[in-house]
N, C-alpha and C positions, 0 to 999 in steps of 0.2 A: 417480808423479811425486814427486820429493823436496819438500822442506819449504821449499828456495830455492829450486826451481823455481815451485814452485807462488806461493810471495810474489811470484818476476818476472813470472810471467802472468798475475795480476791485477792487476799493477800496469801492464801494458804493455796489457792489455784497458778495461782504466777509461780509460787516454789516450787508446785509438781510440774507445772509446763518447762521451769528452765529446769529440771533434772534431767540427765540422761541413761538412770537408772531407777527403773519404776522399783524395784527389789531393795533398793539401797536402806538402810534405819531412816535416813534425814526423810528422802521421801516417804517409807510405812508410817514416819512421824505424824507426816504434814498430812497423809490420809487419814489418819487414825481422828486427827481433831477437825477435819473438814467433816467426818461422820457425826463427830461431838455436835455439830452444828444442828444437826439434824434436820427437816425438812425446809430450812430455810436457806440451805446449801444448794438444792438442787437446779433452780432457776442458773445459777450462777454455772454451775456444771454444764448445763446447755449451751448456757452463750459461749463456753469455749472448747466443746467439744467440734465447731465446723474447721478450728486449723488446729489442733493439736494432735501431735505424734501420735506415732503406736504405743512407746515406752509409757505416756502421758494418757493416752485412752483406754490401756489398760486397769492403770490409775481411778480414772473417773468414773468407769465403767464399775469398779470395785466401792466404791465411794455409792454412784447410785446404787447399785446391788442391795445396799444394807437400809437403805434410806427405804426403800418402795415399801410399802403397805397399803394395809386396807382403805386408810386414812390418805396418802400422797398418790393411792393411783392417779385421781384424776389430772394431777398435774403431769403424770405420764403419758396419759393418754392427749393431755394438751399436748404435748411436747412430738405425739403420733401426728397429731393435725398441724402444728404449726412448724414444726422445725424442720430443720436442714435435710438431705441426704444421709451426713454423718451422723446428727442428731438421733434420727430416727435408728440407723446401725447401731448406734448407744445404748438408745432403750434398748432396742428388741434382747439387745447381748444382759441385759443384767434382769429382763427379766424373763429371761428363759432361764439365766443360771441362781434363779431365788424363787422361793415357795412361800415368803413370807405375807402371801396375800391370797384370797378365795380366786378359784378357779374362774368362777363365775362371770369375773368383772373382765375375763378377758373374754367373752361372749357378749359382751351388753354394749365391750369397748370395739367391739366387731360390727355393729350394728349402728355405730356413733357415724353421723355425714363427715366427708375430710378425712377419718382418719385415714393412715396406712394399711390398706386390710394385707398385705405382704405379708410386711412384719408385725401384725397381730395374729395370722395365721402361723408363721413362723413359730414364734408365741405358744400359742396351739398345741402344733407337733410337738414341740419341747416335752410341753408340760401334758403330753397325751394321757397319762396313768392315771392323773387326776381328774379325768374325766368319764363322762357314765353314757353308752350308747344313744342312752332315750336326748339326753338334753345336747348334745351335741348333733342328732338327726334333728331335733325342733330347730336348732340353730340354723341349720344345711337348710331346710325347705324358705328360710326368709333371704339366703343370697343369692348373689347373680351366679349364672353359670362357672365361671372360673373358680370364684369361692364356694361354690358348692363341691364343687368336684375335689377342691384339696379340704374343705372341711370331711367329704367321703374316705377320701385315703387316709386321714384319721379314725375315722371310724373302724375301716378295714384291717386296721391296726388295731386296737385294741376288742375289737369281735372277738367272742368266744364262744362256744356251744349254750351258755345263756343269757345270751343275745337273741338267737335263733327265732323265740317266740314274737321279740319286741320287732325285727327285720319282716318274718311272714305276716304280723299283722297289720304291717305297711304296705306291702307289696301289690297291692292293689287302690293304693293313693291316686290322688289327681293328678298329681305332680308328673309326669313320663321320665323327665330326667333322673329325679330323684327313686323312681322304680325302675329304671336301670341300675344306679350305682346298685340297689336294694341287690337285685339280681346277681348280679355280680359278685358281693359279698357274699349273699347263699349260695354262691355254686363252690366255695369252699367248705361245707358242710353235707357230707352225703352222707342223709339221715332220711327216713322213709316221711317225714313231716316236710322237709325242705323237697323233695322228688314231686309229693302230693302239690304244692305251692306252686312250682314251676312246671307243671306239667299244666295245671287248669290256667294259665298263660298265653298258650299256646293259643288259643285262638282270640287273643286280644286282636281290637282293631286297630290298635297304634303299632303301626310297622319297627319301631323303635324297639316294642317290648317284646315281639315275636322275636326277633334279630337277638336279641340278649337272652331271652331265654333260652332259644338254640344253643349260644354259644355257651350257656352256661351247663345245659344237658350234655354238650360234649367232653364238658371239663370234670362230669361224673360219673361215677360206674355204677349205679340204681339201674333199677328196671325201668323201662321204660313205654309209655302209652304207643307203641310201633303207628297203631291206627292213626292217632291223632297228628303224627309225626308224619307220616308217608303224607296225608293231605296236607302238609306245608308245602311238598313238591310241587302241588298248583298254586300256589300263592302268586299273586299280582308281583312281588320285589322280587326281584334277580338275588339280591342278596340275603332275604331271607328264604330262599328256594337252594341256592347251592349251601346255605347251611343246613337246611335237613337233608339234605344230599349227605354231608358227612355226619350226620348225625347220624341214619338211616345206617349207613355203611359201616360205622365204629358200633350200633348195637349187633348186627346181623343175627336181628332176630327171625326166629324160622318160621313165623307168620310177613315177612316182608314182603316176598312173591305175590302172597294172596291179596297185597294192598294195593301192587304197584300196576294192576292191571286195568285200574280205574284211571289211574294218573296216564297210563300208554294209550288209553281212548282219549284222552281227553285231546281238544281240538285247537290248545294252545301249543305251539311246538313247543315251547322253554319247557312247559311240563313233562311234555314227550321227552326231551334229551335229559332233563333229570331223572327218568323213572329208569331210562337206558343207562346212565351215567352210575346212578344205584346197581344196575345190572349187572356192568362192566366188571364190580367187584365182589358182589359176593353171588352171581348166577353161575350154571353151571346144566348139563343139557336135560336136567330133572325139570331145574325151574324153567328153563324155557319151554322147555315143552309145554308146562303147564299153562304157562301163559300165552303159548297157542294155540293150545285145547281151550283156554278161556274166552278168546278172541275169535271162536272159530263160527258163533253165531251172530257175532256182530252184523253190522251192515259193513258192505264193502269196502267205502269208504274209511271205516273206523280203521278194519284191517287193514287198507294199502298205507293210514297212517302210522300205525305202529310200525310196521316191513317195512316203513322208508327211514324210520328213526331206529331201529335195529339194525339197519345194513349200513346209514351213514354214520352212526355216531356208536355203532358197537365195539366195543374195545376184543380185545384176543381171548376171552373168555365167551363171550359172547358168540363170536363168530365160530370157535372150535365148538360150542353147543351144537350152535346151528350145523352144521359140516355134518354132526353124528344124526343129527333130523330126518336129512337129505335121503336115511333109507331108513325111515320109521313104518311102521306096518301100516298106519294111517296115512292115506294120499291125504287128506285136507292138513295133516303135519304137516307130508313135503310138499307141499302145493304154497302152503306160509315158509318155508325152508328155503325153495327156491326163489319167492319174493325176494326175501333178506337178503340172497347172494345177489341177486339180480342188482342188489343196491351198493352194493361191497367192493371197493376194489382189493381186497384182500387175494395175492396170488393164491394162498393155501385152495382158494375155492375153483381152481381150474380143475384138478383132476374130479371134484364131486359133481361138478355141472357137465362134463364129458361123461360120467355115467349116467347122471342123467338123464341126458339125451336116447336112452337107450330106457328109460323109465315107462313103466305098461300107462299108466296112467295119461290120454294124450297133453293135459294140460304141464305137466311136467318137465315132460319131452320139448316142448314148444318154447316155455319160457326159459329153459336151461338152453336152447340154442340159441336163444334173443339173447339170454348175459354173455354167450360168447362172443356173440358176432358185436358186443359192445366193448 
């Protein structure tokens, strides 16, 4: 900035700072030829944008608005790394409310050491329309966690149905953070290409992306791989286990029975009390039955573990199953029937274990007088 320029921006900044109407002619005046100055004005705007008013920051704020281009960004972006608090609120406000420069340079100035990535993000959002899935995800996988995640919730904003292709042929990136947000974007798209995507997911070995996948198959109404779903029930995380739990439970599909017989053998209890826990709400004395007709060659042991995770963690569907067992034409039924109550403290099962007792079968009789006398 020259030596007259610089005398005219201070002298035309002092008239907008002593005004107390940014709206007034004297002031629209003194902005209108502060913008005449054109990019030699803006340095000057900085230095007194860290004590000047609201009336007066709206002022400068209008002043740079019209200044910014393709040509002054970088002096904006100086002004991201070097200046004040107020400074930087400056920028972010005039260049979120001006288009007069390529989207681009506010991804390149994202990427610049020092700056504000706040209010270069800020930035971002603003100007979201102006930007294009693909180059905004290239941008996301080179920041830190925080900026990635609010560069995603831009993304998740302006996603649309042809987006779909550029998201599913990411979703199997290096990145784990970055295929979660992915994930989570296509679970607002229930299309039979995003179902296929998220389904062959499902046995990733990042705990991360099994967990997101779940939650995003519960967020859809597609069909869904039951099989591949019920084997999350033995999954090592807690957390990705009670979410195919309600996965499981929100499809109620009518092959789930025939799944979850494998998970009630299995010799992890957590698996056990998810296959029960599945049970609780969509069994019914069809399915259990079957799943003690299935159970009934097992080794003993498998059986006394199932009957112990059925009678202690059986919800009220479950146990009124069990109850209508107790006089099934199969003694190895009520022989598993009376297990279950034997484990139950549910009262509804006094009256069934007093007939019982009274069962041809001796094993029957025996264990139905051992749950009483407990």
């Amino acid at each position: 900035m020259s030596f007259f320029t610089n005398l005219r921006a201070d002298r035309l900044v002092t008239e907008i700072r002593s005004s107390t109407d940014s709206a007034s002619p004297a002031t629209q005046k003194a902005v209108a030829r502060l913008k005449e100055l054109g990019p030699g004005a803006i340095e000057a705007v900085f230095a007194v944008l860290p004590d000047a008013d609201k009336n007066a920051t709206v002022a400068f704020v209008e002043v740079l608005g019209a200044l910014v281009s393709q040509k002054t960004f970088p002096q904006f972006v100086r002004g991201l790394i070097e200046g004040s608090p107020r400074v930087i609120s400056g920028i972010s406000w005039a260049l979120t409310s001006n288009r007069n420069y390529p989207p681009h340079l506010l991804l390149e100035a994202l990427a610049t050491p020092g700056v504000s990535k706040p209010a270069v993000l800020e930035v971002i959002a603003a100007q979201k329309s102006r930007f294009g899935v693909r180059e905004l995800l290239n941008a996301a996988y080179a920041q830190e966690p925080n900026e990635k995640a609010a560069l995603f919730r831009v993304i998740a904003e302006i996603a649309d149905a042809h987006s779909v292709a550029e998201l599913v042929g990411r979703v199997q990136g290096k990145d784990p953070i970055a295929r979660v947000h992915i994930i989570n974007i296509l679970a607002r798209f229930n299309t039979p290409e995003v179902q296929t995507a998220l389904q062959g997911l499902l046995k990733d070995p990042n705990k991360l992306i099994r967990g997101a996948t779940l939650s995003a198959l519960q967020r859809t109404s597609g069909p869904i791989d039951i099989e591949r779903v019920c084997a999350l029930l033995k999954d090592p995380e807690i957390d990705v286990q009670n979410k195919a739990i309600d996965v499981v439970i929100k499809a109620n599909h009518p092959d789930t029975i025939r799944y979850l017989i494998e998970v009630l053998k299995d010799e992890n209890e957590n698996a056990r009390r998810a296959a029960v826990e599945v049970l609780n709400e969509v069994g019914n004395a069809k399915s259990v039955k079957y799943l003690l007709e299935a159970l009934k060659d097992s080794d003993w042991w498998v059986r006394s573990r199932a009957a112990d995770a059925l009678g202690k963690i059986g919800g009220p569907k479950v146990i009124e199953a069990v109850l209508q067992l107790v006089r099934d034409k199969d003694e190895d039924i009520r022989r598993a029937a009376i297990e279950i109550l034997n484990q139950t403290k549910d009262e509804r099962a006094v009256d069934s274990l007093i007939q019982a007792t009274r069962d041809a079968d001796w094993w029957v009789s025996e264990r139905a007088i051992d749950a009483l006398a407990e």
